[in-house]
N, C-alpha and C positions, 0 to 999 in steps of 0.2 A: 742723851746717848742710849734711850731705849731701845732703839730700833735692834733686829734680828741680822742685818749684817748680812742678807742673802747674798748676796754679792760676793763676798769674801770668802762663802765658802768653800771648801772645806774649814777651814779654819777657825772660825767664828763658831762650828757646831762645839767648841770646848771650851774655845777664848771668846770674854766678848770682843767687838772688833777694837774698840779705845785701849782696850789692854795689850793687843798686837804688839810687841818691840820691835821700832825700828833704829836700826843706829843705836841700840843698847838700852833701850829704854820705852817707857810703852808710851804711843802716840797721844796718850789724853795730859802724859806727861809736859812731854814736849812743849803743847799747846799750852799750858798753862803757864808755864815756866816762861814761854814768848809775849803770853798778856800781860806777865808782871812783871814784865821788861820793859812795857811801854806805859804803864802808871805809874803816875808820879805819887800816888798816896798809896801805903800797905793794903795787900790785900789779906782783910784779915779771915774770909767765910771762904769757902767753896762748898757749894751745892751740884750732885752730880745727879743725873733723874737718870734712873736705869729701869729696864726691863727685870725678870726674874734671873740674876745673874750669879746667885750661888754666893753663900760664908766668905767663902776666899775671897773671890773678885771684889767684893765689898770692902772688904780689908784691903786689899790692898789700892783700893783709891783713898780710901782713909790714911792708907799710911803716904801717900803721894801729898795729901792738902797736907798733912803733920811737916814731911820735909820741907814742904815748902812754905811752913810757918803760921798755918793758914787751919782755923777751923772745918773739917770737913765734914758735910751730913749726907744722907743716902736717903732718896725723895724716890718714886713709884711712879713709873706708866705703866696700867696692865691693859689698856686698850688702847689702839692706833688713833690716834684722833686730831692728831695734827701737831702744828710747832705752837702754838699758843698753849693749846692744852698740857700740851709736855712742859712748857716752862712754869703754867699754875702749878704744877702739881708740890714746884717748890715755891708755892707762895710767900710759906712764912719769911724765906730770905732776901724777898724783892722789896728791900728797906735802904732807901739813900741812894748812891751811887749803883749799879749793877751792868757787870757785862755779862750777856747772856753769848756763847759759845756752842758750835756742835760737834762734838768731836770724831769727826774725821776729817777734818782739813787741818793743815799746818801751814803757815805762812813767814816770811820775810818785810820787815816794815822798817825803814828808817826816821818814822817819827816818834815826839812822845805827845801820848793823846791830852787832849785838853780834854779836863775833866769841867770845865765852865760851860761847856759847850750842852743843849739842851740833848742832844744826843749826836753819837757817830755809827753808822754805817760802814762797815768794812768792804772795798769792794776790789776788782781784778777787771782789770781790759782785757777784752776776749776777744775773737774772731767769730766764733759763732754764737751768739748768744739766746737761742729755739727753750736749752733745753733749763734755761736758770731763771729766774728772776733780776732783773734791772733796776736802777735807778736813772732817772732822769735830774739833771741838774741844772739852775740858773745861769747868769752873767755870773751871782757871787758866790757862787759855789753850797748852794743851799738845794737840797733837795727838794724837787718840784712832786714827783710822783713816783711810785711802784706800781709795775708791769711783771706778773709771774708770766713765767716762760713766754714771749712775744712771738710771736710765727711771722709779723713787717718788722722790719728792723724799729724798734725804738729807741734802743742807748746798747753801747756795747759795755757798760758796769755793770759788771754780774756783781750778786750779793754772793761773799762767798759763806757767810752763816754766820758770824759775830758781829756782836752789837753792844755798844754804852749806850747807856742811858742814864741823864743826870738823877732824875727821880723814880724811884725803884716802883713807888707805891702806885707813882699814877699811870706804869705801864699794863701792872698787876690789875685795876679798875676796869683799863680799855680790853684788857685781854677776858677778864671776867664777863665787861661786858655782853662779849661773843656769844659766850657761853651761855648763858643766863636767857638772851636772844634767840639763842642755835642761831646764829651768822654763820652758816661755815659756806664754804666754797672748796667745790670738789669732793663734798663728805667729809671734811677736815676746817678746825678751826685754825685759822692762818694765821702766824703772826702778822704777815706783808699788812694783814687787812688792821688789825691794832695799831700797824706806826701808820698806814693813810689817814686815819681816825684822826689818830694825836696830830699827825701833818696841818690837816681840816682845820684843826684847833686852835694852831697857831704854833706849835712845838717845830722848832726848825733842826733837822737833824744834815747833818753836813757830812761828804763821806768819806772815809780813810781810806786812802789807795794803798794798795802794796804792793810792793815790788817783785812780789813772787805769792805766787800760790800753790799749793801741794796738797793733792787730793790722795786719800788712801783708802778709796770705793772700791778697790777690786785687785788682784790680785798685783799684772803688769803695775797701777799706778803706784799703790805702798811699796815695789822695789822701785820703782823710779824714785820715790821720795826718800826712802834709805838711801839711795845714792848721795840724793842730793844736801842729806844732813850730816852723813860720813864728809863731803865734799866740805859743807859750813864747818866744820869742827875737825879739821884736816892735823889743827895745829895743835892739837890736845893728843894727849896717849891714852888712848882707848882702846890699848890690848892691855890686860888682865897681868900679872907680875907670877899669879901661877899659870901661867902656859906651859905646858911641856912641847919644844921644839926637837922634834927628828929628821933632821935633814929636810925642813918644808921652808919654802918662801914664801916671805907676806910681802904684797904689793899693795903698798899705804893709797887711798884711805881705807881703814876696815876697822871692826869693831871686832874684838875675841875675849869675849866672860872668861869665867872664874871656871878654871880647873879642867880646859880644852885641851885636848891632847893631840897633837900636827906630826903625823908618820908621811912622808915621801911623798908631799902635796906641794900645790903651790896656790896659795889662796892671794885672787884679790885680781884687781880693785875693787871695792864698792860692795864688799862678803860684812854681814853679821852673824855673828857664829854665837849662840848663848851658850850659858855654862852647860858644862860636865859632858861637852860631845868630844866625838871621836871624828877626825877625816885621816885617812889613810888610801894611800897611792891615788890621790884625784886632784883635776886642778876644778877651781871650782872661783865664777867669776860673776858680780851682779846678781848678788842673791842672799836671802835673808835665810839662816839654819839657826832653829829654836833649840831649847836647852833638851840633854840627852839624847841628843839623835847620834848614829853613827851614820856614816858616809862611806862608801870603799869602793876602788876602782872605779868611780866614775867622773863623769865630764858635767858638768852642771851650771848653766848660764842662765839670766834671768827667770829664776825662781825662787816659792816660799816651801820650805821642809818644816813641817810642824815638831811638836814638844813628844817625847821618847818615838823616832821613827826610825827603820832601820832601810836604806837605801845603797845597792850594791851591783855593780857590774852593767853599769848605764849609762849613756849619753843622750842627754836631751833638758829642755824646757819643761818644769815640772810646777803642780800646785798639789803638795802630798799634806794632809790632815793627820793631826796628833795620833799615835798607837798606830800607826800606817807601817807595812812593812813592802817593800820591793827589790826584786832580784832577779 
């Protein structure tokens, strides 16, 4: 999760993008929380490889692997150099079992992973498949080949970015090998190119479909994906017990933190409101509102309102970054 998150900005210029809350919680959360849904053995490590992300942010992934039981350590990319080299960077954790995750996708899965298995591949049926990387598959469902981005159709399995891997050490080896070689392709050392190696080898990696995928690259798709976890988690109470309510309507599903205060709005469906903000006289529907922002008089539909932002006397589709003020 080194990457700079150009895409999502404004936003990312303060958050990094894995820390973004969607549905009340930040997206690196999420993900994790869904991988350890589908192991059937404790996860007891997380390693996160970040960019230059500042004290806080640091902490607070640490405090994410802690809730969730789970040793957390904070591992370094300070150069772009690709998906292999970003995962050496946490070499020392690539011991035994290992899924390697990127976090900005979320997904739906209704299986649980065999961990017997020499490795799995997580992937998604797509329509267009130009802009991803592929899997090709057998009669038995074993992975024949990797294709990054194909321009003739190959296979419509996109790889949507997580991976098991039974043996941790000998992905570490293939992936070092790269390096050690300079293999890269494209100016980046690829992981695709590490599992076709092991492929070569005899490593047979098989792929995990899922039922859903959720991308949160850019501004439209992480409201689309808070819709869609407000949606999965419809049946839980995920507004906050200090609300203060003023004549405002909440049309469920929505998410409203700790110490939101609702004057003569009507919020929802599909609103995450973080703590300590203010909406006053707006209806505001399909949109993610970070902690301390105030809102007033306005009309607000799929957009992101960053963390202390003060927005007033408007109607429209917006993406406003942290300390932003509008009126």
């Amino acid at each position: 999760m080194a990457g700079a998150g150009k895409r999502m900005r404004p936003h990312t210029l303060t958050v990094p993008k894995p820390l973004i809350p969607v549905a009340g919680k930040p997206i690196v959360q999420w993900l994790a929380e869904d991988l350890i849904k589908v192991c059937k053995e404790k996860v007891t490590d997380i390693a996160f490889v970040i960019g230059d992300f500042g004290h806080e942010a640091e902490a607070n992934l640490l405090a994410i692997a802690e809730r969730l039981g789970a040793k957390g350590s904070i591992h370094y990319q300070d150069e772009p150099l690709g998906t292999a080299h970003a995962i050496l960077c946490a070499q020392d954790t690539l011991k035994g079992k290992v899924i390697v995750a990127f976090a900005d996708t979320l997904f739906r899965a209704d299986f649980t992973m065999d961990e017997e298995k020499d490795g799995m591949i997580w992937v998604s049926k797509i329509e267009d498949p130009k802009m991803f990387g592929v899997v090709k598959v057998n009669a038995e469902n074993i992975i024949t080949d990797f294709v990054e981005k194909p321009q003739t159709f190959i296979s419509d399995l996109a790889i949507i970015g997580i991976y098991y891997f039974k043996d941790g050490e000998y992905l570490r080896k293939e992936m070092q090998y790269l390096v050690d070689n300079n293999l890269k392709e494209k100016g980046e050392f690829q992981l695709t190119n590490a599992l076709d190696n092991m492929r070569k080898k005899g490593t047979r990696f098989v792929p995990g479909k899922v039922t859903e995928w959720l991308d949160c690259g850019n501004k439209d798709a992480t409201v689309y994906t808070n819709k869609r976890v407000l949606e999965l988690h419809k049946t839980e109470n995920l507004v906050a017990s200090s609300l203060r309510n003023e004549n405002s309507v909440i049309i469920q599903p929505c998410f409203i933190g700790e110490n939101v205060k609702l004057v003569n709005s009507i919020i929802g469906p599909h609103v995450s409101i973080g703590a300590n903000s203010r909406i006053e006289s707006s209806v505001i529907t399909n949109s993610i509102i970070q902690t301390n922002a105030i809102v007033a008089n306005a009309v607000i539909d799929n957009s992101m309102i960053g963390n202390h932002t003060s927005y007033k006397n408007a109607a429209e589709q917006l993406s406003l970054g942290d300390y932003s003020t509008h009126s």
